[in-house]
N, C-alpha and C positions, 0 to 999 in steps of 0.2 A: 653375205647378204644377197647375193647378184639371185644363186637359187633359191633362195626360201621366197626371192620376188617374183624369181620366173616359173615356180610351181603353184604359187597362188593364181596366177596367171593362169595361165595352163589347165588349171582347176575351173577357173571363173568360165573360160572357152570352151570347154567341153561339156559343160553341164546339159545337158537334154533334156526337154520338157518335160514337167511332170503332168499328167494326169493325174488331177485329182476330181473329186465333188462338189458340187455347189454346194454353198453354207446354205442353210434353213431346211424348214420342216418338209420329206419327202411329200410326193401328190397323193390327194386322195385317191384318183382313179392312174393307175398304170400309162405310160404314153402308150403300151400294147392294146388295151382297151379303148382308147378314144374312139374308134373305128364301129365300136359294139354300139357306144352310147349313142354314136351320130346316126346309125343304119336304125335304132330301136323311136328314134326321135322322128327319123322320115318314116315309120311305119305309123306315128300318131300317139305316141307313149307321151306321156307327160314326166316330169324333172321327178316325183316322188315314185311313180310306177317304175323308172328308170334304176334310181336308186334301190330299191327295194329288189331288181330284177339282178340287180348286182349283188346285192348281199347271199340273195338264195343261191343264185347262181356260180357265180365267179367266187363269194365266200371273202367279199370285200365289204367294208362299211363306210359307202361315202353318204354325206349328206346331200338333199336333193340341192343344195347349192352348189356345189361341187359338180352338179352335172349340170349345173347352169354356167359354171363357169369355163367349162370344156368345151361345149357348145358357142356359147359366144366366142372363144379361141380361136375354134374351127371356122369358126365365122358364119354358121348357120343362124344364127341371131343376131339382130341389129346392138350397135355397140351403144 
């Protein structure tokens, strides 16, 4: 009994962390893209022009919530 206790042991100590992914639904805009939405925001675009700049462009489909909500993340809008 002494090894079948000392190899569960041994197993439980060595274990290294896994990487894994967060549960739930991936983001509408990419964390690579938040940089686009915030620079397109200080040029004077609005949340639907944004939206819209992204589908044509980048060939993504967020809602212009979605880029209201990235925006206030960033902190460019009051909470």
């Amino acid at each position: 009994m002494t090894t079948t206790d000392d190899s569960i042991g041994q197993a439980l100590n060595i274990a290294a962390p896994v990487k894994s992914r967060k549960p739930g639904r991936p983001r509408a805009i990419p964390v690579e893209l938040e940089h686009v939405v915030a620079n397109f925001h200080r040029q004077g675009h609005g949340y639907r022009a944004i939206a819209r700049i992204l589908r044509e462009e980048y060939h993504i489909n967020p809602h212009y919530s979605s880029v209201r909500l990235v925006l206030k993340r960033l902190g460019l809008l009051p909470a």
